[in-house]
NUTI-288966 format. One record per residue (C-alpha): chain; residue number from 0; x, y, z. Coordinates in steps of 0.02 Angstrom, whole numbers, plus 50000, padded with zeros to 5 digits. Layout:
% residues N
(A, NUM, (X, Y, Z)),
...
***
This chain:
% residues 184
(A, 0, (50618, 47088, 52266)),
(A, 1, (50693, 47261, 52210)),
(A, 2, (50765, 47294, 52039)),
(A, 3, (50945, 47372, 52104)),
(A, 4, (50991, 47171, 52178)),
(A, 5, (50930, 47084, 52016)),
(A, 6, (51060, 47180, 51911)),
(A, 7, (51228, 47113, 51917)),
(A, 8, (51352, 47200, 52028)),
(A, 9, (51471, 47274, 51891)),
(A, 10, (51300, 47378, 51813)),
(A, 11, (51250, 47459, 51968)),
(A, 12, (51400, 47613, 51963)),
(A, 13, (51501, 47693, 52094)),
(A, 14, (51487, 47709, 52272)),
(A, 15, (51500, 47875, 52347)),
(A, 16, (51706, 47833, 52400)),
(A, 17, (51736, 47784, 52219)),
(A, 18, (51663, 47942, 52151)),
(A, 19, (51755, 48051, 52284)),
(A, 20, (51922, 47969, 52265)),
(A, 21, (51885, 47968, 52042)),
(A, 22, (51868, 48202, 52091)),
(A, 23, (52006, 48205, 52214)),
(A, 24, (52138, 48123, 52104)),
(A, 25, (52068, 48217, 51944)),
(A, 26, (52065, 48384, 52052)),
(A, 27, (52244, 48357, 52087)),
(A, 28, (52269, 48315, 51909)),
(A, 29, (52221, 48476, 51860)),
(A, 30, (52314, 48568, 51967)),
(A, 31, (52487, 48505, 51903)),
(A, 32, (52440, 48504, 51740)),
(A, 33, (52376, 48684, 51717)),
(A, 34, (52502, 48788, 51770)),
(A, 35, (52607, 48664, 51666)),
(A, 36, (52512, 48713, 51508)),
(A, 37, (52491, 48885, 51521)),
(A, 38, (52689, 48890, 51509)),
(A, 39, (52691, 48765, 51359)),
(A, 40, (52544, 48905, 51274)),
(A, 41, (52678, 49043, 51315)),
(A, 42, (52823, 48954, 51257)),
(A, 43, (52733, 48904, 51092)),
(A, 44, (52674, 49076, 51065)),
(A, 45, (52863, 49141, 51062)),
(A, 46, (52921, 49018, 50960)),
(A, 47, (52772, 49045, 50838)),
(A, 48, (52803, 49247, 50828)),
(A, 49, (53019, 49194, 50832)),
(A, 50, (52980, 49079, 50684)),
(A, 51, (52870, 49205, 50579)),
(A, 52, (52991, 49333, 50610)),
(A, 53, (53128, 49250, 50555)),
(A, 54, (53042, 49185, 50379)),
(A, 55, (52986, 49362, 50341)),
(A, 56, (53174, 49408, 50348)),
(A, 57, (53235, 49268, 50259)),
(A, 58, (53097, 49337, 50126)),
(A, 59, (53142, 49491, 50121)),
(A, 60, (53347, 49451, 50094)),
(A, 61, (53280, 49319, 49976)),
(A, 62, (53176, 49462, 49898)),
(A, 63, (53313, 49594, 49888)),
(A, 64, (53422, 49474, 49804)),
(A, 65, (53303, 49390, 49677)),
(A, 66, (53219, 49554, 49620)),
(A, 67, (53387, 49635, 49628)),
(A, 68, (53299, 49784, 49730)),
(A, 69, (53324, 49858, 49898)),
(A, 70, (53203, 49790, 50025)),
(A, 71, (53162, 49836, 50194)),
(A, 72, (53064, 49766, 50342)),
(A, 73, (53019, 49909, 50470)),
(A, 74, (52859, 49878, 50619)),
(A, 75, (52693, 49940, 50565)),
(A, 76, (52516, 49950, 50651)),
(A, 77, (52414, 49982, 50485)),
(A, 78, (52506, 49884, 50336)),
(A, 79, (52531, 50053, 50236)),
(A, 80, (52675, 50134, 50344)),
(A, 81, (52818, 50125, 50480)),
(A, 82, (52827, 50167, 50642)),
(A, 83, (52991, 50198, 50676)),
(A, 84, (52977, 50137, 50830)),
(A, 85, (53065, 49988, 50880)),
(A, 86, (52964, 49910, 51029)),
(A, 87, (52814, 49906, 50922)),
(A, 88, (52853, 49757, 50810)),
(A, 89, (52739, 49646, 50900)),
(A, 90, (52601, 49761, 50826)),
(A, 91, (52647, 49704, 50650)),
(A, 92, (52767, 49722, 50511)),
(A, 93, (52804, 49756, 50329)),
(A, 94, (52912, 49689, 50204)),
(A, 95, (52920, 49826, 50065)),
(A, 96, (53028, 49873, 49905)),
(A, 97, (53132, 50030, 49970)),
(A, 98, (53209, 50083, 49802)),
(A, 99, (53254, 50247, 49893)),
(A, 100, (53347, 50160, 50036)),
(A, 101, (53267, 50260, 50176)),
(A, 102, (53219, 50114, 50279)),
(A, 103, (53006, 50190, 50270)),
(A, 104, (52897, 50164, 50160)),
(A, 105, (52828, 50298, 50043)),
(A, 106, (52711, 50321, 49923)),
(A, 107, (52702, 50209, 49781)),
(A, 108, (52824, 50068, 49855)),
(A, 109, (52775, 49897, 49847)),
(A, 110, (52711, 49800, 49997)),
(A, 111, (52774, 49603, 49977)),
(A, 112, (52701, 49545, 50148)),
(A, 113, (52614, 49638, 50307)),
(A, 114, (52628, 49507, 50447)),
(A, 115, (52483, 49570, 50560)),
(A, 116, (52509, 49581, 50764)),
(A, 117, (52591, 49417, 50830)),
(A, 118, (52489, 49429, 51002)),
(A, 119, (52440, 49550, 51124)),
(A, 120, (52524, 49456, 51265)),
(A, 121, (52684, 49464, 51185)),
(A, 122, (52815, 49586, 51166)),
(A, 123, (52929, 49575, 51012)),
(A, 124, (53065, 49742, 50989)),
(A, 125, (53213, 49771, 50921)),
(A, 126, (53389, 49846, 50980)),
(A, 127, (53347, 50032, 50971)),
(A, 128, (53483, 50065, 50840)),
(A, 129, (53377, 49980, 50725)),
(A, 130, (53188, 50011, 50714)),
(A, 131, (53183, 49949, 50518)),
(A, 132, (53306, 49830, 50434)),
(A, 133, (53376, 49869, 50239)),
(A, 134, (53443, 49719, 50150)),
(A, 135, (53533, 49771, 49995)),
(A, 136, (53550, 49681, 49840)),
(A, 137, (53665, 49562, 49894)),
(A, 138, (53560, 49491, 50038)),
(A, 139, (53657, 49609, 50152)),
(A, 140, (53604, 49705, 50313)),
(A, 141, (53752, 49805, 50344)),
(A, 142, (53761, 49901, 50504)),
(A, 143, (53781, 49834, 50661)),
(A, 144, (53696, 49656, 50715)),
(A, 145, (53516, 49668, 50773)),
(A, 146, (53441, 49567, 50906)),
(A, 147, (53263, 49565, 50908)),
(A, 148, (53208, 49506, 51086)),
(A, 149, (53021, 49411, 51087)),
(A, 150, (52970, 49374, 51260)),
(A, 151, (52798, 49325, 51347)),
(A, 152, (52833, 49341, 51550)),
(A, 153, (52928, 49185, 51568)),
(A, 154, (53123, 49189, 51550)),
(A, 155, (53141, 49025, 51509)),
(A, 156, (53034, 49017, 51345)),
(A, 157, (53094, 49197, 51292)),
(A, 158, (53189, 49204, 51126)),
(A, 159, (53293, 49294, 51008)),
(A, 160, (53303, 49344, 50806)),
(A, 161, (53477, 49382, 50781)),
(A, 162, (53523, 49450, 50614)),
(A, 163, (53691, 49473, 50562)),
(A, 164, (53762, 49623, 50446)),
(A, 165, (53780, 49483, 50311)),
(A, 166, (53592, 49491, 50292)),
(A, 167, (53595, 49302, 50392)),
(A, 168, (53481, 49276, 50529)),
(A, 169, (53428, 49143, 50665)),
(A, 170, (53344, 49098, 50816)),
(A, 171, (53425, 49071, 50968)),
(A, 172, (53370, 49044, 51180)),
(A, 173, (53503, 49192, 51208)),
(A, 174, (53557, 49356, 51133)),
(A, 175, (53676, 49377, 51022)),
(A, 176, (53808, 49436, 51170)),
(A, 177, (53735, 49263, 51247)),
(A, 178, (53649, 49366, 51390)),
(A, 179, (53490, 49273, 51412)),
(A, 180, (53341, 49365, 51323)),
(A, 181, (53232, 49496, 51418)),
(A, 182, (53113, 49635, 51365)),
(A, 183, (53130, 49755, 51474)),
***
């Protein structure tokens, strides 16, 4: 008598057709679902670098205000000084006190944050009028509006920082003309 008949049927495991059907349906599985997440990664990365963006100016206005100072918020690739540049704020930013108003930082000004590069397969700039932001002492930004477009390839899960001359700012799916957000 062999061992394989003296164990009972439910111990002896799968037959080649259950196996093959279990790695056809969990082939196709994977095929749906991948594409699917890659998206939801790229979508969550935007949001992630829209988010931090937006509490680093909500610190800095909260900043200016509290310490009654100027502070400004300009990209930067080394956490010691600006660009200038304003398609490079996915490389990383500063929050500094700017007690001479010139939007860069100099010598002997106070960094309050340095948010380090959101990710390299992003791309986070800002309207070219405005490669640093000022808020005053009031918790304004005066000047004209600033859109900061943050984008990872798919138009749907692009976003937008929109800050207002009053120094307020938000998030939003479109730009602040509602045109939907590219980086181009």
């Amino acid at each position: 008598m062999e061992v394989g008949n003296l164990l009972p049927r439910r111990w002896r495991g799968l037959t080649i057709i259950e196996l093959i059907t279990t790695l056809a349906v969990a082939g196709i599985s994977l095929a749906v679902i991948v594409p699917s997440w890659a998206a939801l990664a790229d979508r969550s990365r935007v949001t992630t670098a829209a988010n931090d963006l937006l509490g680093s100016l909500r610190y800095a206005r909260n900043e200016a205000v509290h310490r009654h100072a100027t502070v400004s918020v300009c990209p930067s690739t080394d956490a010691d000084t600006c660009t200038g540049n304003p398609t490079t704020w996915h490389l990383g930013y500063l929050v500094f006190l700017d007690p001479n108003r010139n939007r860069t930082r100099d010598t002997g000004e106070q960094v309050l944050r340095y948010h380090v590069a959101a990710n390299a397969v992003l791309n986070l700039h800002s309207t070219a009028a405005r490669p640093a932001v000022r808020f005053d002492t009031d918790g304004a930004a005066w000047g004209t509006n600033t859109t900061f477009s943050i984008c990872a390839g798919n138009a749907a899960g692009n976003r937008a920082v929109i800050l207002h001359g009053t120094g307020r700012a938000r998030v939003d799916d479109k730009t602040g003309s509602g045109n939907p957000v590219t980086c181009t």
